[in-house]
N, C-alpha and C positions, 0 to 999 in steps of 0.2 A: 325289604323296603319298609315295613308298618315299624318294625323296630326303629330302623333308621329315622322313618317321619317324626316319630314320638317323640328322640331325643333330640330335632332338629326344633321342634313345637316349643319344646322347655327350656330353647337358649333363648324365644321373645317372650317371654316373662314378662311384667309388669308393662303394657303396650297393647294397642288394639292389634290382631291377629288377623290377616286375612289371607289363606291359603287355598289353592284351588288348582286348577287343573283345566283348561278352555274346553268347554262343549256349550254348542248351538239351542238353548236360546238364555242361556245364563250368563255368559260371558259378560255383559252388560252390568251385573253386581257389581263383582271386581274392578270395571274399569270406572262407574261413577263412583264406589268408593274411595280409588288413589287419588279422582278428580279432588274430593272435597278433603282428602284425608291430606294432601300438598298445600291447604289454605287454609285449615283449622285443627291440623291435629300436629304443628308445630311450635313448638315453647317459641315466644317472642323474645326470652333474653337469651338463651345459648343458641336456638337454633337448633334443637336437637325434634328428631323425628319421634316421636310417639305414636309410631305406629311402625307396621311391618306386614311386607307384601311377597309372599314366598309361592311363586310359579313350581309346583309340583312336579314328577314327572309321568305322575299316572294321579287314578283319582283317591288310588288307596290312601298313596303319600298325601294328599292334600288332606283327610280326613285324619291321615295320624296327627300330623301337625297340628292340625286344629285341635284334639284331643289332649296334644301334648303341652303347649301353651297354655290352654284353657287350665289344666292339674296344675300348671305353677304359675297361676294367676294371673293370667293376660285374661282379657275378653278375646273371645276369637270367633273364627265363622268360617264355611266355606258355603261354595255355593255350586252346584252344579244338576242336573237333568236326569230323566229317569237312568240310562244308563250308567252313568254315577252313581246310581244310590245304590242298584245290583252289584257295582264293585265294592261299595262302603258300606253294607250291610253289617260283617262281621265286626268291621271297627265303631258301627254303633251298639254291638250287643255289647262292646266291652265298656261303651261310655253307659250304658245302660246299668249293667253290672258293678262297673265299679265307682258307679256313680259321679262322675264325671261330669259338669256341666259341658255343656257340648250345643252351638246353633249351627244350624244344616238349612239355607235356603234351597227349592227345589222350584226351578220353572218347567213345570211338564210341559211335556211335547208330545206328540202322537207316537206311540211303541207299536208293538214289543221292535227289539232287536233295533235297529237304527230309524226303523218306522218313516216318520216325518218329521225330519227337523225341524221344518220353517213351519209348522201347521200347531196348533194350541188344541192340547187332550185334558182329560181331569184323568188319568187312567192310573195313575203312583199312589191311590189311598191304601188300598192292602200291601202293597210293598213295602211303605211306609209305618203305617201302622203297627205291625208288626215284625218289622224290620228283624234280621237277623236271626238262627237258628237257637233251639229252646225257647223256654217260659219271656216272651220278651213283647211289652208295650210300648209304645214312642209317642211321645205327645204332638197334635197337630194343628197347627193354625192355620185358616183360611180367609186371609184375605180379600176381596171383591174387587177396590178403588184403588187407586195411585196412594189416596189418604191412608189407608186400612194397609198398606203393605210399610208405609212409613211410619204407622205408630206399634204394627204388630212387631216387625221388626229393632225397634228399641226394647219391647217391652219383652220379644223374646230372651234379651239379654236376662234381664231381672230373674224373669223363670227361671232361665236354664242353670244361675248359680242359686236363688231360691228353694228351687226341687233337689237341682244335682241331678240332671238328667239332660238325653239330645231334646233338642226343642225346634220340631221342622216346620218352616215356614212354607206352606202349601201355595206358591204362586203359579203359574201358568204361563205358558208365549205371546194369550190376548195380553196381557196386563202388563208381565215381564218385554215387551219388545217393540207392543205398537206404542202408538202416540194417544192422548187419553187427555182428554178436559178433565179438569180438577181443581177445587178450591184449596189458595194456599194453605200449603199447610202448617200444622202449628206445634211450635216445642214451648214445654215448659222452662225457663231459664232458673228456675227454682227444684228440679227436679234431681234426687239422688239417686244414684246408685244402690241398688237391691244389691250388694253382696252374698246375702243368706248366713247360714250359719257357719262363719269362720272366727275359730278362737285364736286368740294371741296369744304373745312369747308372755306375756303378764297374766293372765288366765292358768296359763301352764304352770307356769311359777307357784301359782296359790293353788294349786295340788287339784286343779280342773278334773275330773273327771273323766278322762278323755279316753273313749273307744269310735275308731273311725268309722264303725258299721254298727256303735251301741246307741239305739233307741232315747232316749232321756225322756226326751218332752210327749213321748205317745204319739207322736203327729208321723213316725215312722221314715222323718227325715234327720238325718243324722249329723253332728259336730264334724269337719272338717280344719285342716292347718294350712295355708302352703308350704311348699318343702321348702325345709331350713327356716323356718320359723323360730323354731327353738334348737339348742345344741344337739340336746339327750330326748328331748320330749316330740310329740305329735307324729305326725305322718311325715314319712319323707322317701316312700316309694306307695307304687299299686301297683296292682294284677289283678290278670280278669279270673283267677282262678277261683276257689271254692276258699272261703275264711271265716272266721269265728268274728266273736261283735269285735275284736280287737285285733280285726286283721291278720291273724297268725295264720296259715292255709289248714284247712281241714276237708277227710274227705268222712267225715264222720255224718248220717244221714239227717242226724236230729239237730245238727248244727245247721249242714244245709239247706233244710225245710225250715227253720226258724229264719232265717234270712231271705228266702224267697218268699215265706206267706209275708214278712216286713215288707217287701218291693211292693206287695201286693197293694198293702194298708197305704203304702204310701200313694198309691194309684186316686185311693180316694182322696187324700188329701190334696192333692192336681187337681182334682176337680171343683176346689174351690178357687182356684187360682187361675185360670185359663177364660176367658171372654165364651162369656154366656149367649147362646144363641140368640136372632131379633127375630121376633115372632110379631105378623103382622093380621091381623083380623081384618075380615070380609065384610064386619057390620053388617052383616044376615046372619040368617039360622042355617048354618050349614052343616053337613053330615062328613064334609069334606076338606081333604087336609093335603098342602103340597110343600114339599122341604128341596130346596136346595142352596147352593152355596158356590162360593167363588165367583169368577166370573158367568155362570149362569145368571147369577143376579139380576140383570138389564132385561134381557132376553124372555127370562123366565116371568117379571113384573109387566114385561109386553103385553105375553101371553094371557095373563092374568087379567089384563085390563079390555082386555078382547071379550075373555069370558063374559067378564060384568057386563060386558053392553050388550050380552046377547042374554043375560039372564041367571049365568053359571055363577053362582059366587062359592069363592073358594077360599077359606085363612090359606095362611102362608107363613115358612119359617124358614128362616136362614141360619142354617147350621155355621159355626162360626172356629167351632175348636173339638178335638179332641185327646180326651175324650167327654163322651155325650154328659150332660147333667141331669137330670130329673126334670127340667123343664121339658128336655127333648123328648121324652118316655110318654111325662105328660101329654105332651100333646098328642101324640100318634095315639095315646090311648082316649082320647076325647072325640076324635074321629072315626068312622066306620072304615072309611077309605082314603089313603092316603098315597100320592102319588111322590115318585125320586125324580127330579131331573139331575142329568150327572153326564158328562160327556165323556163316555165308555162305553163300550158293547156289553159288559158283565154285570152292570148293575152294583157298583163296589161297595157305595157309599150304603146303598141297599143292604147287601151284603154284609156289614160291620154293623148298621143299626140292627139286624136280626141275630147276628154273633152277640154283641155287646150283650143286649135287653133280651135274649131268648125267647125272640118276636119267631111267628113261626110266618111263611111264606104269604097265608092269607092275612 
């Protein structure tokens, strides 16, 4: 089936990509995207559709597709729920791997196992996060508003050919399915296309330098072709196997550690690229520090304003992406004690900031 999805991926080329698979509370992506994609994603003089809407038949197939598109230049996306992502795990360590841009919205729902459909969890940050078996990080964005899922969501596009990696949109059942006040929102009509770094049939020709996993510019993200770009020259296949900066397969060890410390370096470089946490101050001297994110948001600035009138002031931070930045480190390390709100039983979010920063428990 993953084989199949890929080479099904690579016949919408040039075209928005939306592949998926229905499950409860995501289903709703897919159907207001065909809504607007029927009234502005059709050429006004032929009539031809610039886009493509391919009903999976599991969630693997939806993720290959999406993976497979995106390698021969479509923008693409799927979108589905925690159970979804435990099936598409594998297929994001290959977009991981072989660098792939790749966007994955996720509207959590209450788990494990079919849990609660119709109920809203925050419980997918470690699944997420580290998605897929081996050395493997996934970039994550969180959303709060109707507004913040509508700009994260364009701007995940940019990322994800940017970096060349999945780029998961952290939404939820509150946000993704109720009904929600919200100021209109707003598109730039001046705005391009982040392609990242793809070279042409004319680059190629003037004896480019071109390794599809060699380093150039230090920044650990690397030259890309679409296939059939050029006759003789560029990329015109991948695999998630073991390769040298020039793609050739290697199982050779000092090959393979040079390419995985690179994934590594490039990790830092995401980090300048991903929406920096909003840190809100209490306007007192406080010893006290609380983070959270998504749709805690509302809930959590409640509680907050509870406190102050009774005396407690507290900063606050909304974690927004990741992975964390140095603001986030900063802060927890300004504070004595710092509180997670997170809608989980395990404390995830928790969990990752003392993974990440080698915070210890206290």
């Amino acid at each position: 089936d993953g084989n199949t999805a890929i080479g099904l991926g690579a016949i919408y080329g040039g075209a928005t990509v939306a592949a998926w698979y229905p499950i409860t509370p995501s289903t709703s992506v897919v159907d207001a995207f065909e809504k607007y994609a029927r009234r502005v994603r059709i050429d006004p003089g032929t009539g031809r559709r610039n886009y493509a809407i391919a009903q999976a038949e599991d969630e693997l197939a939806a993720i290959g597709i999406t993976i497979g598109a995106a390698w021969n230049g479509a923008r693409s996306f799927t979108a589905t729920s925690g159970p979804g992502i435990s099936l598409m795990s594998e297929f994001l360590g290959l977009a991981y791997f072989a660098e792939i841009p790749t966007v994955l919205f996720n509207v959590q729902r209450a788990g494990p196992s079919t849990g609660m459909p119709t109920r809203t969890q925050q419980s997918d940050i470690l699944a997420c996060a580290y998605a897929s078996h081996g050395d493997t990080k996934q970039v994550l964005l969180f959303p709060s508003t109707p507004g913040e899922c509508f700009d994260f969501a364009a701007q995940s596009f940019d990322l994800a050919e940017r970096l060349q990696t999945p780029i998961i949109v952290m939404s939820d059942l509150d946000i993704g399915m109720n009904d929600n006040m919200s100021p209109p929102l707003e598109w730039d009509d001046e705005r391009k296309y982040d392609r990242g770094k793809v070279v042409t049939a004319e680059q190629l020709e003037e004896d480019f330098d071109f390794g599809r996993y060699l380093d150039t510019d230090g920044d650990a993200i690397c030259y890309r072709t679409y296939p059939g770009t050029h006759p003789t020259k560029g990329a015109f296949f991948t695999r998630g196997t073991s390769r040298d900066e020039y793609a050739v397969y290697t199982e050779r060890g000092e090959e393979y550690e040079q390419n995985m410390l690179r994934l590594l370096r490039k990790w830092e470089t995401i980090n300048e690229y991903v929406p920096a946490p909003e840190i809100i101050p209490c306007g007192a001297d406080t010893g006290t520090g609380v983070i959270y994110f998504g749709t805690s948001e509302e809930s959590s600035k409640e509680a907050l304003d509870y406190l102050a009138e009774d005396g407690v002031h507290i900063d606050a931070m909304r974690v927004r992406a990741f992975p964390f930045n140095s603001e986030v480190k900063e802060f927890i390390e300004q504070h004595e004690q710092v509180f997670v709100i997170e809608q989980n039983r395990d404390a995830q979010l928790r969990t990752l900031l003392m993974a990440e920063f080698e915070f210890g428990p206290d």
